[in-house]
N, C-alpha and C positions, 0 to 999 in steps of 0.2 A: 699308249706310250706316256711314261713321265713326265709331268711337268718338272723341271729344274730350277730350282731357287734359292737362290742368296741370300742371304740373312744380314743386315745391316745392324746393331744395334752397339752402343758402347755399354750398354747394360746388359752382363751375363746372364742375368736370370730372365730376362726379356728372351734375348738369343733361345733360350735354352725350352722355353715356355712354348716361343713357336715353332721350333722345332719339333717337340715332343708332338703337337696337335697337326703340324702337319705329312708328318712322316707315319701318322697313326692311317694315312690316306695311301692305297695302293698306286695309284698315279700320282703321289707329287712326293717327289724325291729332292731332301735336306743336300746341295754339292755341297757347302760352307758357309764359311761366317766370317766376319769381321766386325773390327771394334770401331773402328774410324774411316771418314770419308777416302785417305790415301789407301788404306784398307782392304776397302770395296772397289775401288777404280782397280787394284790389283789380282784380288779375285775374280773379278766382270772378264778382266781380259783371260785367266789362266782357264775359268771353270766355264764359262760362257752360258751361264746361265740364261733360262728363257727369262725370269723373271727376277727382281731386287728387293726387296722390302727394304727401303732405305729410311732411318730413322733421320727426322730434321735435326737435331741439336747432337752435335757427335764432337769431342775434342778433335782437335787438329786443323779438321778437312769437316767442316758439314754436310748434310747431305744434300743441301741446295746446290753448293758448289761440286760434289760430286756426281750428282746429276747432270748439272752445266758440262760440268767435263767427257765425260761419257755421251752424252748423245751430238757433244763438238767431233768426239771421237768417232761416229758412226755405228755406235754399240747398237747389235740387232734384241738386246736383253731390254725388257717391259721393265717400268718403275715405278713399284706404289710406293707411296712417303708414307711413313709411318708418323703420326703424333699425337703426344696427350693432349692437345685442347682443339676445339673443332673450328678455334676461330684463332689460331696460330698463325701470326704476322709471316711467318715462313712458308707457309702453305701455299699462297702467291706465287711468289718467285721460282717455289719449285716444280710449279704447274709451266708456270713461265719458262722454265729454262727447260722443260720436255718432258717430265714424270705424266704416265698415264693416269694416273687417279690418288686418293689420297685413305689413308685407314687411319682409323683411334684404336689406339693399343690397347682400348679397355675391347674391341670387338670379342664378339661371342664367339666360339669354335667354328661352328660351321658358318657364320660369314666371312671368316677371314679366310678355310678353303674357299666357298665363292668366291669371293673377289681373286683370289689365287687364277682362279682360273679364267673369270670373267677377261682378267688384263692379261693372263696370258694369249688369249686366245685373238687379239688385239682391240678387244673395246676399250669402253673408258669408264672409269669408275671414281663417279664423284658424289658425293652427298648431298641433300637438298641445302643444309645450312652453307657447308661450301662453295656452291652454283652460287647460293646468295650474296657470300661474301664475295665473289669475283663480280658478281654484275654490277655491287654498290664500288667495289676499288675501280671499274670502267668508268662509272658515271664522276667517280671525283677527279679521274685521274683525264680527263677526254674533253673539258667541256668546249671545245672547239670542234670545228668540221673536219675531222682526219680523211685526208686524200686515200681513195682505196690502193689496194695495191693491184699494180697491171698483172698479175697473175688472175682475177677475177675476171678479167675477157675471155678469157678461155674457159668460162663456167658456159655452157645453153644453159638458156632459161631456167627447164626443169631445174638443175642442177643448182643454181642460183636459190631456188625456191627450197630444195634440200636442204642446204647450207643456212639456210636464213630458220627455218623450223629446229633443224640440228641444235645452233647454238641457243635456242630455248628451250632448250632441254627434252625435246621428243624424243621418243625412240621409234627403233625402227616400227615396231606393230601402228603406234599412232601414226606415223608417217603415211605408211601406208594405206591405214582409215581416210585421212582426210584425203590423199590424193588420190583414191581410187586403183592405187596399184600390187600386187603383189609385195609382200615381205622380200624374196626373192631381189625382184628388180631396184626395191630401195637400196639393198645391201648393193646394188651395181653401180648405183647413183652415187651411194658415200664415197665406196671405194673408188670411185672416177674422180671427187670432189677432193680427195685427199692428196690421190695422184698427181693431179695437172696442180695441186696447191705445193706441193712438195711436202705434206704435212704427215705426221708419223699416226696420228688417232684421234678422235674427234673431239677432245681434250681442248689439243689444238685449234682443230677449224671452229671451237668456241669461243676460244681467242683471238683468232685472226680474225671474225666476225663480228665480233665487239670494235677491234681492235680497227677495223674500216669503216664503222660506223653502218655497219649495212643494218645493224638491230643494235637497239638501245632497252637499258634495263627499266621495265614495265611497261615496254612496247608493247601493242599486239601485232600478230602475224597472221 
């Protein structure tokens, strides 16, 4: 089955570039485009797309803010930000406000399918340099004791311990190295950890966990 994907950009030749490389793929089918953040919010809703490519700097409506908007909305459509620089002051915010991971427009053909499908498929996809800049914006932005949030009572143990590897950036296979468990049973753990957090991808629960102070940047775990 097709992946479905929106196309955000106010640059036609942009638009049209990843279009062409991803419609050159049997599974992932081009619904539309738009120029601008009001744009995309209108599209999301008619095409329902699985996934967005939402570009950061867009006249009108940005893509931050139409990000904001849409996951306020309940949109079940995935969102990678699209942007030229890998240390884009808007990358933040738009992580912040629900996008599943973020791409550089300069990416190669076949990672921008990957990622396609990675976020479709509901992971998260984030950069090392990105991961970096979120964990130095925690440490400037936090230096006080933030109170957790009472949704974390309802993590057991294990699942606490999940949560805390997660947002340093493990994946599932290391996860499962150090704690001696199946790949299987991690992916049971995320998905529990997301659930009872109300969180849409682990994107997220990298933020909420920064964001409680349960892990600090160049912590170890």
């Amino acid at each position: 089955m097709s992946v479905r994907v929106l196309v955000a950009d106010d640059q036609a030749l942009v638009r049209s570039g990843f279009r062409m490389i991803l419609e050159s793929r049997p599974d992932i089918e081009v619904v539309g485009e738009a120029e601008d953040g009001f744009e995309a919010i209108e599209a999301a809703r008619r095409l329902l797309p699985e996934l967005i490519l939402m570009d950061v700097r867009m006249p009108n409506l940005d893509g931050v803010e139409a990000t904001r908007r849409l996951v306020a909305r309940g949109t079940e459509s995935r969102i990678l930000i699209l942007t030229t620089f890998d240390l884009d002051e808007y990358v933040y915010e738009a992580i912040r406000a629900g996008a599943s991971g973020f791409l550089l427009k300069d990416v190669r053909p076949q990672e921008l399918v990957d990622a396609v499908h990675v976020v479709a498929r509901g992971d998260a996809l984030l950069a090392p340099s990105i991961t970096r800049r979120l964990l130095d914006r925690f440490a400037e932005q936090a230096p006080g004791e933030p109170a957790p949030p009472p949704q974390l009572e309802s993590l057991t143990e294990r699942e606490l311990e999940v949560l805390k590897l997660v947002a340093k950036g493990w994946s599932n296979a290391e996860l499962a190295e150090k704690l001696f468990l199946s790949e299987t049973t991690i992916k049971t753990h995320v998905s529990s950890v997301l659930r009872k957090l109300g969180l849409r991808d682990r994107v997220q629960a990298v933020v909420l966990a920064y964001e409680a102070g349960l892990v600090r940047p160049g912590s170890s775990v």
